[in-house]
C-alpha positions in Angstrom: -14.2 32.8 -24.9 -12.6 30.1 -26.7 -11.0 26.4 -25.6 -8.0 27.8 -26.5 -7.8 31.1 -24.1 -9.7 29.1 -21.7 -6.5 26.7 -21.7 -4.1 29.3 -22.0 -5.8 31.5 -18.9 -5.5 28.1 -17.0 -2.0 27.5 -17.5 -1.5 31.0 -16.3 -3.3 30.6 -12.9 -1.6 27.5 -12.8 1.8 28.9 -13.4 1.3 32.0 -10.8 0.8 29.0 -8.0 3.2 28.8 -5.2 4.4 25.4 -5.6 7.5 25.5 -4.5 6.2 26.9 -0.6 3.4 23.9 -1.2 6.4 21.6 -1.5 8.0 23.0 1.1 5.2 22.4 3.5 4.6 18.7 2.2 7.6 18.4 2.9 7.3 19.2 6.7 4.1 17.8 6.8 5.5 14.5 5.4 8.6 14.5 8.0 6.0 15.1 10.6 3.9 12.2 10.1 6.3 9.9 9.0 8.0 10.5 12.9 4.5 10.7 14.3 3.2 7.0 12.8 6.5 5.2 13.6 7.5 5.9 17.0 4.6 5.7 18.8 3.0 2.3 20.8 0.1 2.6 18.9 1.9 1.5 15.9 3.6 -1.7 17.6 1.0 -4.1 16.1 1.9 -2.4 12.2 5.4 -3.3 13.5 4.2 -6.8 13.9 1.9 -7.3 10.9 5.4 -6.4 9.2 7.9 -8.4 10.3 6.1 -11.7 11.6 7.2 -13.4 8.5 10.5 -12.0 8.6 10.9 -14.0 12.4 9.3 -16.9 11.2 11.3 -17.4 7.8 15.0 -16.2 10.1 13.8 -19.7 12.5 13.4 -21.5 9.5 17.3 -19.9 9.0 18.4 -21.3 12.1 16.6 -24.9 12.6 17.7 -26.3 9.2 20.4 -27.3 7.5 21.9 -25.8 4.6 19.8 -27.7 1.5 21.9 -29.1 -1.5 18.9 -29.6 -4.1 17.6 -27.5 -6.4 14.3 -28.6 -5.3 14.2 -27.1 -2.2 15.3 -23.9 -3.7 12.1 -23.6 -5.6 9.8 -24.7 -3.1 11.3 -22.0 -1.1 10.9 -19.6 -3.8 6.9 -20.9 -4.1 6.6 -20.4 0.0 8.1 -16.9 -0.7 5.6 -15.9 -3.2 3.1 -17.1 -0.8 4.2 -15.1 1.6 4.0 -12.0 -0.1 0.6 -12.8 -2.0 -1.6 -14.3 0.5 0.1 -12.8 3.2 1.2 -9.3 2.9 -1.1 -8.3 -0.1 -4.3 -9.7 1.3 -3.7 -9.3 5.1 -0.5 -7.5 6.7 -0.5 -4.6 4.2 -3.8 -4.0 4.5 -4.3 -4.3 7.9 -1.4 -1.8 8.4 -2.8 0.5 5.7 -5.6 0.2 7.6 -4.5 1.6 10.6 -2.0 3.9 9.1 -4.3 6.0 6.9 -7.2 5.9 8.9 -5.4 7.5 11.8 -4.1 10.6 9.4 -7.3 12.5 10.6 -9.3 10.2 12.9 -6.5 10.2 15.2 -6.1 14.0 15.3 -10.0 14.2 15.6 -10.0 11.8 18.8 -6.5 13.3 20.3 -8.3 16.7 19.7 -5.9 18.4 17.8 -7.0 18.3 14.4 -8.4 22.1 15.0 -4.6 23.4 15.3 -3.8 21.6 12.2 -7.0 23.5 10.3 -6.0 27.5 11.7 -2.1 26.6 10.6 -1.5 28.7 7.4 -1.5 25.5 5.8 -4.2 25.1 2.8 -6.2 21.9 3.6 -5.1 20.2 0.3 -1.8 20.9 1.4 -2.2 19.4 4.9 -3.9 15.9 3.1 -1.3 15.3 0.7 1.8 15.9 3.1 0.1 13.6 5.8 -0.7 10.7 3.1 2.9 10.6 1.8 3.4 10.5 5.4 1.2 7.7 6.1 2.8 6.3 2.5 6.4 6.5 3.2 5.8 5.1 7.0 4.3 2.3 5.2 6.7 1.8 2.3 9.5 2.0 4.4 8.2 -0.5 7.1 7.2 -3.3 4.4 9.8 -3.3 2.3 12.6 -3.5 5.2 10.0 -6.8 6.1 9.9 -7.6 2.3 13.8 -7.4 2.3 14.1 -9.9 5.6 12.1 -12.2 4.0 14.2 -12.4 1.0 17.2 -12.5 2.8 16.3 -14.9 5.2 14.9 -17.5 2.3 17.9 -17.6 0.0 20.8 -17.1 2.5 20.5 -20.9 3.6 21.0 -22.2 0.3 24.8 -20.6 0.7 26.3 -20.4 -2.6 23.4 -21.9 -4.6 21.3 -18.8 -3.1 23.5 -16.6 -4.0 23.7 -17.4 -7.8 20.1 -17.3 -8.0 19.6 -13.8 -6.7 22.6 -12.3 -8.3 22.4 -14.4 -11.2 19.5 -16.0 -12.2 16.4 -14.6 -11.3 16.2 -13.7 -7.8 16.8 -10.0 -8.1 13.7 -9.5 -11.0 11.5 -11.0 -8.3 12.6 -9.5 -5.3 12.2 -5.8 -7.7 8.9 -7.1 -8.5 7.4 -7.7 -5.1 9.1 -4.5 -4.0 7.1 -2.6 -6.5 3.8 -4.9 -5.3 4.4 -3.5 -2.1 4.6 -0.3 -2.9 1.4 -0.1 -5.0 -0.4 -1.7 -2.7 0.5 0.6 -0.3 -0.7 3.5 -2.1 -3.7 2.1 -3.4 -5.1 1.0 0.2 -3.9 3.8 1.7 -5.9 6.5 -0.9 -8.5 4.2 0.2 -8.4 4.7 3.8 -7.8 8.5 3.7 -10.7 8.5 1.7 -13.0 6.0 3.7 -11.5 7.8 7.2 -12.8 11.5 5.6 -16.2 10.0 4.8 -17.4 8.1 7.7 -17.1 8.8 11.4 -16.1 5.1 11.8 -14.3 3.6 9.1 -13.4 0.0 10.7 -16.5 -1.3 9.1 -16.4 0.3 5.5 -13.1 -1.0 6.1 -14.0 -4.9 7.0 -16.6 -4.1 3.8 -13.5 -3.5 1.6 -12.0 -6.3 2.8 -15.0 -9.2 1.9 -14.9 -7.2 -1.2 -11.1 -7.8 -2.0 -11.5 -11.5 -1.0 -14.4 -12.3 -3.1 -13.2 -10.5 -6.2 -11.6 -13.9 -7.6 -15.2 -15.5 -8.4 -16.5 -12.3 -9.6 -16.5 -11.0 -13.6 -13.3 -9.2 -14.8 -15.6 -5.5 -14.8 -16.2 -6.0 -11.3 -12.8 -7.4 -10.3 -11.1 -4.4 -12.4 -12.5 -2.4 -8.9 -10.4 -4.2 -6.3 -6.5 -3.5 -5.4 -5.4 -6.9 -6.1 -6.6 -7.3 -9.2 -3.8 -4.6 -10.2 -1.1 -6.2 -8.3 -2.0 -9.3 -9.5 -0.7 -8.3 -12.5 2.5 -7.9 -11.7 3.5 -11.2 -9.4 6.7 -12.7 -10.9 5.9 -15.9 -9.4 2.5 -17.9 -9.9 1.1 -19.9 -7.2 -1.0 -22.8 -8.1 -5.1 -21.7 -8.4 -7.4 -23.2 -5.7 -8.7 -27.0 -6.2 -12.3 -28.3 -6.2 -15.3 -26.2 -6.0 -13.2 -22.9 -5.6 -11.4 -24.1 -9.0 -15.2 -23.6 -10.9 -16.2 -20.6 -9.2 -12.7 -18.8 -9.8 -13.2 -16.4 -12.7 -9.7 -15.9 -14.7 -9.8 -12.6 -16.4 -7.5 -11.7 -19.7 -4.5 -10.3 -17.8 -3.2 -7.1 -18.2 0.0 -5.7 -19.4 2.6 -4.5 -15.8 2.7 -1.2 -16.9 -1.3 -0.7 -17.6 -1.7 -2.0 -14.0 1.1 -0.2 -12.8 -0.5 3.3 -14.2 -4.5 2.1 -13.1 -3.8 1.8 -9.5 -2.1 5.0 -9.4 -4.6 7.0 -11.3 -7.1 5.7 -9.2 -5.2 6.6 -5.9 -4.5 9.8 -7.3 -8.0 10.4 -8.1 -8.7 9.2 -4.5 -6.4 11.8 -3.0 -8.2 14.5 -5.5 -11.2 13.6 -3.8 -9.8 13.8 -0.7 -8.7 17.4 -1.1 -11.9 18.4 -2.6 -13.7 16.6 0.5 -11.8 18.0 3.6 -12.3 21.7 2.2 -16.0 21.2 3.2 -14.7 19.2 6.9 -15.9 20.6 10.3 -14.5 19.9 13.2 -17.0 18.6 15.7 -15.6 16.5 18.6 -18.8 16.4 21.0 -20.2 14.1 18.2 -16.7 11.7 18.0 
Protein backbone atom coordinates (compact mmCIF):
# COMPACT_ATOMS: atom_id res chain seq x y z
CA UNK A 1 0.00 0.00 0.00
CA UNK A 2 1.03 3.39 -1.07
CA UNK A 3 1.30 7.04 0.90
CA UNK A 4 -1.17 7.97 -1.26
CA UNK A 5 -4.11 5.32 -0.39
CA UNK A 6 -2.68 5.27 3.03
CA UNK A 7 -3.76 9.17 3.07
CA UNK A 8 -6.81 8.67 1.26
CA UNK A 9 -8.01 5.54 3.66
CA UNK A 10 -7.26 8.12 6.48
CA UNK A 11 -9.32 10.81 5.33
CA UNK A 12 -12.07 8.31 5.06
CA UNK A 13 -12.01 6.94 8.70
CA UNK A 14 -11.60 10.36 9.44
CA UNK A 15 -14.54 11.56 7.58
CA UNK A 16 -16.97 8.50 8.88
CA UNK A 17 -16.26 10.13 12.58
CA UNK A 18 -19.05 11.40 14.56
CA UNK A 19 -17.99 14.83 15.08
CA UNK A 20 -20.82 16.58 15.31
CA UNK A 21 -22.22 14.15 18.58
CA UNK A 22 -18.33 14.74 19.91
CA UNK A 23 -19.25 18.42 19.72
CA UNK A 24 -22.28 18.02 21.07
CA UNK A 25 -20.93 16.36 24.16
CA UNK A 26 -18.00 18.96 24.55
CA UNK A 27 -20.32 21.01 24.43
CA UNK A 28 -22.12 19.74 27.62
CA UNK A 29 -19.06 18.76 29.11
CA UNK A 30 -17.76 22.31 28.68
CA UNK A 31 -21.15 23.94 30.27
CA UNK A 32 -20.71 21.57 32.97
CA UNK A 33 -17.38 22.46 34.17
CA UNK A 34 -17.47 25.87 33.43
CA UNK A 35 -20.78 25.97 36.24
CA UNK A 36 -18.89 23.49 38.32
CA UNK A 37 -15.38 25.65 38.70
CA UNK A 38 -17.15 29.03 39.19
CA UNK A 39 -19.72 28.61 41.70
CA UNK A 40 -18.23 26.72 44.19
CA UNK A 41 -16.16 28.00 47.58
CA UNK A 42 -13.36 26.18 46.52
CA UNK A 43 -12.82 28.63 43.83
CA UNK A 44 -13.10 31.93 46.14
CA UNK A 45 -9.32 32.30 46.31
CA UNK A 46 -9.17 32.06 41.99
CA UNK A 47 -11.83 34.81 42.53
CA UNK A 48 -9.22 36.63 44.55
CA UNK A 49 -5.97 35.97 42.61
CA UNK A 50 -8.26 37.75 39.85
CA UNK A 51 -9.60 40.67 40.97
CA UNK A 52 -7.07 41.89 43.79
CA UNK A 53 -5.66 44.29 41.38
CA UNK A 54 -8.84 45.29 40.11
CA UNK A 55 -9.65 46.59 44.10
CA UNK A 56 -6.49 47.97 44.50
CA UNK A 57 -6.24 50.09 41.20
CA UNK A 58 -10.53 51.20 41.88
CA UNK A 59 -8.88 52.77 45.58
CA UNK A 60 -6.35 54.28 43.63
CA UNK A 61 -9.75 55.63 41.61
CA UNK A 62 -11.22 56.95 44.58
CA UNK A 63 -8.21 58.54 46.90
CA UNK A 64 -6.84 60.72 44.10
CA UNK A 65 -7.53 63.42 42.26
CA UNK A 66 -8.14 63.60 38.65
CA UNK A 67 -4.31 64.15 37.17
CA UNK A 68 -3.79 66.96 34.45
CA UNK A 69 -0.17 65.84 33.09
CA UNK A 70 0.61 63.63 30.60
CA UNK A 71 3.14 62.25 32.80
CA UNK A 72 1.03 60.65 35.10
CA UNK A 73 -0.74 59.11 32.32
CA UNK A 74 2.30 57.10 31.29
CA UNK A 75 3.38 56.18 34.52
CA UNK A 76 0.07 54.78 34.97
CA UNK A 77 0.27 53.08 31.71
CA UNK A 78 3.96 51.60 33.01
CA UNK A 79 2.16 50.51 36.54
CA UNK A 80 -0.48 48.81 34.27
CA UNK A 81 1.87 46.81 32.20
CA UNK A 82 3.32 45.87 35.53
CA UNK A 83 0.44 44.69 36.60
CA UNK A 84 -0.37 42.40 33.96
CA UNK A 85 3.38 41.12 33.43
CA UNK A 86 4.71 40.59 36.87
CA UNK A 87 1.48 40.09 38.23
CA UNK A 88 -1.01 38.22 36.39
CA UNK A 89 1.45 36.33 33.94
CA UNK A 90 3.93 35.19 36.48
CA UNK A 91 1.62 34.76 39.57
CA UNK A 92 -2.32 35.15 39.55
CA UNK A 93 -2.81 33.29 36.25
CA UNK A 94 -0.78 30.74 37.20
CA UNK A 95 -1.74 30.17 40.47
CA UNK A 96 -5.39 30.01 39.19
CA UNK A 97 -4.47 27.76 36.34
CA UNK A 98 -3.04 25.94 38.81
CA UNK A 99 -5.93 25.18 40.69
CA UNK A 100 -8.29 25.21 37.85
CA UNK A 101 -6.76 22.49 35.69
CA UNK A 102 -5.44 20.42 38.25
CA UNK A 103 -8.82 19.92 39.78
CA UNK A 104 -10.40 18.80 36.17
CA UNK A 105 -9.60 15.12 37.41
CA UNK A 106 -7.89 15.26 40.80
CA UNK A 107 -10.94 16.79 42.13
CA UNK A 108 -13.28 14.10 40.69
CA UNK A 109 -10.67 11.40 41.94
CA UNK A 110 -10.73 12.81 45.63
CA UNK A 111 -14.75 13.66 45.50
CA UNK A 112 -15.04 10.01 44.22
CA UNK A 113 -16.83 10.48 41.23
CA UNK A 114 -14.50 10.37 38.55
CA UNK A 115 -15.76 6.51 38.01
CA UNK A 116 -19.33 7.87 36.81
CA UNK A 117 -17.65 10.12 34.49
CA UNK A 118 -15.51 6.98 33.00
CA UNK A 119 -18.91 4.35 32.46
CA UNK A 120 -20.82 7.60 30.87
CA UNK A 121 -21.03 6.86 27.08
CA UNK A 122 -18.67 9.50 26.74
CA UNK A 123 -15.23 8.48 24.95
CA UNK A 124 -12.34 9.51 27.34
CA UNK A 125 -10.88 11.95 24.80
CA UNK A 126 -14.10 13.46 24.60
CA UNK A 127 -14.48 13.81 28.45
CA UNK A 128 -10.69 15.65 28.56
CA UNK A 129 -11.18 18.11 25.97
CA UNK A 130 -14.80 19.24 27.05
CA UNK A 131 -13.50 19.56 30.81
CA UNK A 132 -10.23 21.65 29.68
CA UNK A 133 -12.30 24.15 27.58
CA UNK A 134 -14.12 24.14 30.69
CA UNK A 135 -11.36 24.76 32.92
CA UNK A 136 -10.24 27.31 29.83
CA UNK A 137 -13.24 29.29 29.47
CA UNK A 138 -13.70 29.46 33.51
CA UNK A 139 -10.34 30.96 33.39
CA UNK A 140 -10.58 33.23 30.32
CA UNK A 141 -13.66 34.52 31.37
CA UNK A 142 -12.60 35.30 35.08
CA UNK A 143 -9.20 37.21 33.95
CA UNK A 144 -10.19 39.11 31.47
CA UNK A 145 -13.40 40.60 33.31
CA UNK A 146 -10.13 41.41 36.08
CA UNK A 147 -8.02 42.45 33.01
CA UNK A 148 -10.94 44.74 31.92
CA UNK A 149 -11.28 46.33 35.73
CA UNK A 150 -7.94 47.11 35.60
CA UNK A 151 -8.10 48.99 32.54
CA UNK A 152 -10.93 50.72 33.42
CA UNK A 153 -10.09 51.68 36.67
CA UNK A 154 -6.42 53.14 35.39
CA UNK A 155 -7.58 55.42 32.58
CA UNK A 156 -11.08 56.52 33.85
CA UNK A 157 -9.29 59.13 36.39
CA UNK A 158 -7.57 60.86 33.78
CA UNK A 159 -11.33 61.99 32.51
CA UNK A 160 -11.09 63.18 29.10
CA UNK A 161 -7.38 62.83 28.65
CA UNK A 162 -8.10 58.90 29.35
CA UNK A 163 -10.53 58.71 27.20
CA UNK A 164 -8.57 59.96 24.11
CA UNK A 165 -5.86 57.70 24.79
CA UNK A 166 -7.89 54.53 24.75
CA UNK A 167 -10.24 55.44 22.00
CA UNK A 168 -7.77 57.35 20.22
CA UNK A 169 -4.37 56.83 20.72
CA UNK A 170 -3.20 53.70 21.72
CA UNK A 171 -5.08 52.41 24.63
CA UNK A 172 -7.29 50.06 22.81
CA UNK A 173 -4.08 48.13 20.89
CA UNK A 174 -2.76 47.46 24.40
CA UNK A 175 -5.71 46.63 26.25
CA UNK A 176 -6.33 43.82 22.84
CA UNK A 177 -2.88 42.87 23.44
CA UNK A 178 -2.89 41.90 27.03
CA UNK A 179 -6.34 40.44 26.45
CA UNK A 180 -4.80 37.97 24.02
CA UNK A 181 -1.68 37.60 26.79
CA UNK A 182 -4.21 36.39 28.96
CA UNK A 183 -5.75 34.21 27.04
CA UNK A 184 -2.57 32.30 25.92
CA UNK A 185 -1.46 32.10 29.01
CA UNK A 186 -4.33 30.61 30.04
CA UNK A 187 -4.19 27.85 27.68
CA UNK A 188 -0.74 27.19 27.81
CA UNK A 189 -0.66 26.69 31.82
CA UNK A 190 -3.64 25.15 31.76
CA UNK A 191 -2.53 22.16 28.98
CA UNK A 192 0.14 22.11 31.49
CA UNK A 193 -1.70 21.29 34.46
CA UNK A 194 -4.17 18.78 32.88
CA UNK A 195 -1.17 17.28 31.79
CA UNK A 196 0.98 17.37 35.12
CA UNK A 197 -2.62 16.52 37.14
CA UNK A 198 -2.85 13.12 34.69
CA UNK A 199 0.73 12.18 35.39
CA UNK A 200 1.31 12.52 39.05
CA UNK A 201 -0.85 11.64 41.93
CA UNK A 202 0.21 15.05 43.50
CA UNK A 203 0.87 17.66 41.09
CA UNK A 204 1.42 20.74 43.71
CA UNK A 205 5.06 20.05 43.49
CA UNK A 206 5.73 19.40 39.66
CA UNK A 207 3.74 22.37 39.90
CA UNK A 208 6.05 24.60 42.37
CA UNK A 209 8.94 22.81 39.82
CA UNK A 210 7.30 24.62 36.88
CA UNK A 211 7.11 27.54 38.62
CA UNK A 212 11.26 27.97 39.62
CA UNK A 213 11.45 26.92 36.15
CA UNK A 214 9.33 29.96 34.60
CA UNK A 215 11.16 32.35 37.03
CA UNK A 216 14.61 31.39 36.21
CA UNK A 217 14.12 31.22 32.41
CA UNK A 218 15.32 34.97 32.04
CA UNK A 219 19.20 34.09 32.85
CA UNK A 220 18.87 30.99 30.93
CA UNK A 221 19.94 30.50 26.83
CA UNK A 222 17.18 31.31 24.35
CA UNK A 223 16.90 27.05 23.49
CA UNK A 224 16.16 26.57 26.99
CA UNK A 225 13.94 29.66 27.52
CA UNK A 226 11.98 28.73 24.08
CA UNK A 227 10.44 25.87 26.80
CA UNK A 228 8.78 28.17 29.28
CA UNK A 229 5.15 29.96 28.85
CA UNK A 230 6.43 33.39 29.22
CA UNK A 231 8.88 33.34 26.89
CA UNK A 232 5.83 33.18 24.23
CA UNK A 233 3.88 35.86 25.80
CA UNK A 234 6.71 37.76 26.13
CA UNK A 235 6.50 38.27 22.79
CA UNK A 236 3.64 39.89 22.55
CA UNK A 237 3.62 42.70 25.52
CA UNK A 238 2.73 46.14 23.94
CA UNK A 239 4.37 47.82 26.64
CA UNK A 240 8.15 47.32 27.82
CA UNK A 241 9.02 47.54 31.28
CA UNK A 242 12.43 48.55 32.17
CA UNK A 243 15.04 45.24 32.53
CA UNK A 244 16.32 44.52 36.05
CA UNK A 245 19.50 46.68 37.40
CA UNK A 246 22.88 45.40 38.78
CA UNK A 247 23.80 41.90 38.97
CA UNK A 248 20.37 40.62 37.58
CA UNK A 249 21.22 43.11 34.51
CA UNK A 250 24.51 40.57 33.60
CA UNK A 251 22.96 37.46 34.34
CA UNK A 252 19.64 38.32 32.20
CA UNK A 253 20.03 36.63 28.83
CA UNK A 254 18.01 38.69 25.93
CA UNK A 255 17.07 36.35 23.21
CA UNK A 256 16.36 37.55 19.31
CA UNK A 257 12.64 38.14 19.74
CA UNK A 258 10.14 36.59 17.84
CA UNK A 259 7.59 37.65 15.46
CA UNK A 260 3.53 37.89 17.53
CA UNK A 261 2.17 35.57 15.31
CA UNK A 262 5.11 32.74 15.57
CA UNK A 263 4.50 33.03 19.35
CA UNK A 264 1.04 33.25 19.08
CA UNK A 265 0.99 29.72 16.86
CA UNK A 266 4.07 28.00 19.32
CA UNK A 267 2.14 28.17 22.49
CA UNK A 268 -0.86 26.84 20.97
CA UNK A 269 0.76 24.01 19.19
CA UNK A 270 2.42 23.11 22.18
CA UNK A 271 -0.86 23.19 24.29
CA UNK A 272 -2.51 21.33 21.66
CA UNK A 273 0.05 18.83 21.68
CA UNK A 274 -0.39 18.78 25.49
CA UNK A 275 -4.02 18.01 25.29
CA UNK A 276 -3.03 15.16 22.54
CA UNK A 277 -1.15 13.76 25.12
CA UNK A 278 -3.56 14.06 27.49
CA UNK A 279 -6.14 12.07 25.42
CA UNK A 280 -3.64 9.50 24.57
CA UNK A 281 -2.76 9.32 28.47
CA UNK A 282 -6.15 9.01 30.29
CA UNK A 283 -7.21 6.06 27.74
CA UNK A 284 -4.62 3.92 29.80
CA UNK A 285 -6.12 5.78 33.51
CA UNK A 286 -7.42 3.51 36.29
CA UNK A 287 -9.31 4.56 38.86
CA UNK A 288 -7.88 3.64 42.23
CA UNK A 289 -9.05 5.76 45.15
CA UNK A 290 -7.67 3.47 48.18
CA UNK A 291 -4.27 4.75 46.88
CA UNK A 292 -5.47 8.81 46.74
Amino acid sequence: MNIRESSARLVSRMREQPWGFWSGQIAVLMRREVGRQLFTRRRMWVYLLAFAPVLITALNFIDRSTPKDTAALQDDTQALAGIIQFYYVRLGLFFACMSIFTWLFRGEMVERTLHYSFLSAVRREVLVVGKFLGGLATAILLFEAALLGCFYFIYVRFGSAGSAYVFQGPGLRQMGAYALVIALGALGYGAVFLGLSLLFKNPIVPGALLLGWETITPILPRSLQMLSVTFYLKQLYPVRLAGPSGILNLLTVLPEPLPSYAAACGLVCFAALVVVFSCYWIRKTEITYTTD
